[in-house]
Steps between C-alpha positions, in 0.01 A plus 500: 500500500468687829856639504454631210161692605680592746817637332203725291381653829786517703736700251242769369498577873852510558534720206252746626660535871822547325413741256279749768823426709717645246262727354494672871861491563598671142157589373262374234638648214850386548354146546319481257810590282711272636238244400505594162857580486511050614253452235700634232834386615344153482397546137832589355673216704244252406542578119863503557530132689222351299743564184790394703311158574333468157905519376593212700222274444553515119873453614416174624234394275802533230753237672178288522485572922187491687450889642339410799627771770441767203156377460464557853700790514228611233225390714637690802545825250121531456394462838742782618402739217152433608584546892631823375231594346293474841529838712705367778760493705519137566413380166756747357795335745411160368423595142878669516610124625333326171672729299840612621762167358658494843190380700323328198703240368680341815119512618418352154773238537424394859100459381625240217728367821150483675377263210239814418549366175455080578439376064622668263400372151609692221510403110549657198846660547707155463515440906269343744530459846300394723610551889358221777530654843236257680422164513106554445548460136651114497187435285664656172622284227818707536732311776804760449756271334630532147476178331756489201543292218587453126215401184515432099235555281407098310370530148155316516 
């Protein structure tokens, strides 16, 4: 909980430094333009890579695949639009990361790596999966082998 507090009153005030730095180096106007100019670059390639990823989720929803770096992709889509949205410097940089495919889905990737992601139950769509990265959860009635076997129906 406290990093987080802190991350809510450490970056407002790195944003504010930066922006009366730049501010006095190019002038308020001009920054303030350049903020919006971020804000609305963000929106256009939000909409567009938010499409992009919607595309490839249904892709693999259709050959019955789980889309889990899409989802995340998706995940890390909103929380750069919103980053965008914040008059910043900083939060612009990163929000640019969470959008832009060449920093967001090897970073996506390497968080499912991580085991970001540890169970993943999905059902509906024909599949389900369910990934066991720890040994914490011996307790389920699901030991991880396939058990196979043949049956016939007997009139009663």
């Amino acid at each position: 909980m406290r990093p987080l507090l802190l991350t809510f009153i450490i970056v407002p005030i790195v944003e504010m430094v930066i922006l009366i730095k730049v501010g006095g180096l190019i002038g308020a106007l001009p920054t303030v333009g350049l903020v919006v100019l971020t804000a609305t670059l963000g929106i256009a390639l939000l909409k567009q890579q938010g499409l992009a990823t919607l595309a490839r989720v249904q892709e693999k929803l259709a050959r019955d695949e789980l889309p889990d770096t899409e989802l995340l992709e998706g995940v890390m889509l909103l929380i750069g639009g919103a980053l965008l949205l914040t008059p910043g410097f900083v939060t612009d940089a990163v929000g640019f990361c969470c959008l832009l495919p060449a920093t967001r889905r090897p970073l996506a990737r390497w968080m499912l790596h991580q085991g970001i992601l540890k169970h993943i139950q999905v059902s509906g769509g024909g599949y389900m999966r369910r990934q066991r990265n720890d040994s914490s959860d011996t307790g389920s009635s699901d030991s991880g082998r396939t058990i196979e076997g043949d049956y016939h129906e007997e009139d009663k």
